[in-house]
Structures are given as structure tokens and as C-alpha cells.
C-alpha positions in Angstrom: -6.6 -3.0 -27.4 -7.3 -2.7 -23.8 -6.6 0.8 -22.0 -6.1 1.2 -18.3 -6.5 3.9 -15.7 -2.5 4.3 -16.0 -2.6 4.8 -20.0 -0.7 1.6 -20.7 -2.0 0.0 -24.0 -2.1 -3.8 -24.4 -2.4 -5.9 -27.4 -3.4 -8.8 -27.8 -3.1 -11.0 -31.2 -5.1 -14.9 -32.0 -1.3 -16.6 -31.1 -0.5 -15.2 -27.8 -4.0 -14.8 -26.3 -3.5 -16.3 -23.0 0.0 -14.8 -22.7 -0.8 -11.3 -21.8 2.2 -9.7 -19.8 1.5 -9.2 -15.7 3.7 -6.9 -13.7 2.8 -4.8 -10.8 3.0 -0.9 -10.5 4.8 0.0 -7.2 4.6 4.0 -5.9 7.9 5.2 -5.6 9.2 6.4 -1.9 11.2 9.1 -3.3 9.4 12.3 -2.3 6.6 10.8 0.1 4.8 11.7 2.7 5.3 9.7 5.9 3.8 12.2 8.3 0.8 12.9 6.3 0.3 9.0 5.8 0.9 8.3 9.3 -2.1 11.2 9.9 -4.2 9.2 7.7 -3.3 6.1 8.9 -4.7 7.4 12.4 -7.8 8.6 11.0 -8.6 5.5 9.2 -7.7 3.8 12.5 -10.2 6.1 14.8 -13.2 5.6 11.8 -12.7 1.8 11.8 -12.2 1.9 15.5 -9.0 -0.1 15.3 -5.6 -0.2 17.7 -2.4 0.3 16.0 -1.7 -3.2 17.5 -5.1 -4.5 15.7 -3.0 -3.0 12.4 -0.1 -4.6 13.1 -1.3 -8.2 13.5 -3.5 -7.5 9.9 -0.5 -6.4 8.3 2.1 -8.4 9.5 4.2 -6.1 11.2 5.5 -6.6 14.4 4.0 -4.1 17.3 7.1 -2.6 17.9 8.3 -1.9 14.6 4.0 -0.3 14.3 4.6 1.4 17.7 7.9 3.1 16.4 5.8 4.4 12.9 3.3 5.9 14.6 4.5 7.6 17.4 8.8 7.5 17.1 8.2 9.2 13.6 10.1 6.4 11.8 9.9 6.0 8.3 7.7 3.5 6.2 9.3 0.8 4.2 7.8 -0.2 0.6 6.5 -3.6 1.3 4.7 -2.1 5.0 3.1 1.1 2.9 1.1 -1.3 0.8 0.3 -3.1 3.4 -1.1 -1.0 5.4 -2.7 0.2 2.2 -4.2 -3.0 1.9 -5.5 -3.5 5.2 -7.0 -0.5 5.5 -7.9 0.4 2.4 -6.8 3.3 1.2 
């Protein structure tokens, strides 16, 4: 048995060794925070001395849909929060 920091247990038997089950665990939007994300985003930006353009290019995103998170107070979608997780890593 093999725990992990989530408390999922896995097993694993002599038939099915290499066949251990992969899935990703994805945070759920309901209930977050963009404008304290967007703050941290910023001050991970100012550490690393990074643009929000420089973010943009790393993550993929265009500069105008980065320009409008940051400073329009748009939302985050999924796939952009880990991202930007990602990248920057937080």
C-alpha cells in the first residue's frame, strides 16, 4: 500500500503491477480567490522580476487576455490557474 499527501490508498497486487491507475487532481473554482491570486501573482511577478507580458508568453496566454486578469479584474479560467501555477511556481 502506498499513501499520498491526499490520503488516497493504492494497491497494488503481482498481476496488475504495471497497471497502477493515473488521474490528475484538479482544484475546484467554486469558491476561489481571484483577487487574492491575482495579488500573489504580482508579488511573485515583482520577486522574480518578471512582466505580466514575460507571464503570458511562459504560460501561453495571450497579452491581452493577461492584461485583462491583472488589471480589468477578469476572472481566471481552470486551465490558465494552473498555468500560471506552473510557471511561477506556486
Amino acid at each position: 500500500m502506498k499513501k499520498t499527501k491526499v490520503q488516497h490508498a493504492y494497491f497494488q497486487s503481482k498481476f496488475n503491477r504495471d497497471l497502477v491507475e493515473r488521474f490528475e487532481i484538479q482544484e475546484s473554482i467554486i469558491g476561489f480567490d481571484h483577487s487574492d491570486f491575482r495579488a500573489r501573482i504580482k508579488h511573485e511577478l515583482s520577486y522574480l522580476g518578471l512582466e505580466p507580458n514575460e507571464l503570458a508568453s511562459k504560460c501561453y496566454i495571450s497579452s491581452n487576455r493577461m492584461y485583462y486578469l491583472m488589471q480589468a479584474g477578469k476572472q481566471f479560467l481552470p486551465n490558465e490557474i494552473a498555468s500560471i501555477k506552473k510557471v511561477l511556481g506556486m
